[in-house]
C-alpha positions in Angstrom: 22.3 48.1 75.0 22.3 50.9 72.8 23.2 49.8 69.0 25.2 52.8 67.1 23.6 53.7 64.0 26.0 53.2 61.7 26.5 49.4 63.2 22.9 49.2 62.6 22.8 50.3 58.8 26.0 48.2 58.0 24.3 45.4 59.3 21.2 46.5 57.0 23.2 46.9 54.1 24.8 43.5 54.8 21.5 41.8 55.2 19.9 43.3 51.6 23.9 42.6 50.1 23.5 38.8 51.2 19.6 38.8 49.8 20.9 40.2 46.6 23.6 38.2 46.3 21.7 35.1 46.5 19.2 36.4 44.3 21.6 37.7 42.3 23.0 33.4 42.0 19.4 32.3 41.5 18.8 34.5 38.7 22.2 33.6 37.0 21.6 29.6 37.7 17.9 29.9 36.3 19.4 32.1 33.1 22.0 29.3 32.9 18.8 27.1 33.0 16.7 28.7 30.5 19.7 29.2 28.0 20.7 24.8 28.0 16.9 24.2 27.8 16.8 26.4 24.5 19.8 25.0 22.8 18.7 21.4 24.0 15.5 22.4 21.8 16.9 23.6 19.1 19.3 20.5 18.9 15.9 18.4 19.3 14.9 20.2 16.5 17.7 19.3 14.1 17.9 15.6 15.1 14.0 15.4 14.7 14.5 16.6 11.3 17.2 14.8 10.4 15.0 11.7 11.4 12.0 12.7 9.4 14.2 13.7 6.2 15.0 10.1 7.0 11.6 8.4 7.6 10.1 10.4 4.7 13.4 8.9 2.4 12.3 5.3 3.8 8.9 5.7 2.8 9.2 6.8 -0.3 11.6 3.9 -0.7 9.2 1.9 0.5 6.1 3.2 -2.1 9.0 2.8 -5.0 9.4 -0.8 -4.3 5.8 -1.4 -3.3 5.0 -0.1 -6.7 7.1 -2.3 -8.4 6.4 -5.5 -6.8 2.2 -4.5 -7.6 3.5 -4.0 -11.6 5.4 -7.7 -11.3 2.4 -9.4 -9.3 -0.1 -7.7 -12.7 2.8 -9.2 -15.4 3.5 -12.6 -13.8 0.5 -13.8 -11.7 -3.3 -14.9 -13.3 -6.1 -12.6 -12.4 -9.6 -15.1 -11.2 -11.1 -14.6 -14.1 -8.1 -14.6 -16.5 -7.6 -17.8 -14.8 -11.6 -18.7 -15.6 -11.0 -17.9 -19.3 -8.3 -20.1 -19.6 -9.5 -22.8 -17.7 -13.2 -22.6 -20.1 -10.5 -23.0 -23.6 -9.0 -25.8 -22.0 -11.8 -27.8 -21.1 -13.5 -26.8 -24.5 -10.2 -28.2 -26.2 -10.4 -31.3 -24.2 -14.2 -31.7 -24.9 -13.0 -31.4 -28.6 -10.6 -33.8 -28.4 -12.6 -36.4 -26.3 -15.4 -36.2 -29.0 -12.7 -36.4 -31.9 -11.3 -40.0 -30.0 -15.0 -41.1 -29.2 -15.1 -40.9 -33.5 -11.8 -42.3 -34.2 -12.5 -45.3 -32.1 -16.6 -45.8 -33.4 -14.8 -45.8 -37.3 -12.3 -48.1 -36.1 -15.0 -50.5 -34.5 -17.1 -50.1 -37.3 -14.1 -51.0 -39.8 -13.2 -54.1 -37.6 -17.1 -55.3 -38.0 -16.8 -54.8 -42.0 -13.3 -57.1 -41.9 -14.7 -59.6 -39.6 -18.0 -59.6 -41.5 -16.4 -60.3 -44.8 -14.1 -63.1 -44.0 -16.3 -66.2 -44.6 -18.0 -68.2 -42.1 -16.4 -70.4 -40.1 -17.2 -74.0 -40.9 -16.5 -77.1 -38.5 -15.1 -79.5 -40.2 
């Protein structure tokens, strides 16, 4: 069987036209590829940003209102040793007035001895 030559270089050219056409697809799906992946990124990009422009906004809320709850806690609540100061005044001031009633009540016992010692003996009769 004797092939003619131009059978034989249609059948080469038809060969290398089929390689190159599916090469020729590849190349074109993998561009296709390549060209989704990068606008996928760059929409990654901008949402990412987005969300930290977000998350930075939140945390700075955050700080602001942790920084004003710490400036209510110092102007309402008692530090310990504020609290110890104040608790020292009161117990002096009730150690003050204790003494002060332990007086009042010796003058008044020694007032009802001077009455009770100047009304005349009792005398059975």
């Amino acid at each position: 069987m004797i092939v003619e030559p131009f059978a034989l270089v249609a059948f080469i050219i038809l060969v290398i036209g089929f390689i190159a056409g599916g090469w020729w697809r590849i190349e074109t799906a993998i561009s296709k590829g390549k060209t989704d992946a990068l606008a996928a990124i760059d929409k990654a990009k901008t949402e990412v940003a987005v969300q930290a422009g977000v998350a930075h906004g939140l945390a700075s809320l955050a700080a602001s209102q942790l920084s004003e709850h710490k400036v209510h806690v110092a102007e309402t609540y008692v530090t310990k040793q504020g609290m110890h100061e104040q608790t020292q005044q009161l117990m002096q001031a009730l150690t003050k007035l204790g003494d002060s009633f332990d007086r009042s009540i010796g003058q008044v016992n020694q007032r009802l001895d001077r009455v009770i010692e100047q009304r005349a003996p009792f005398s059975p009769g």
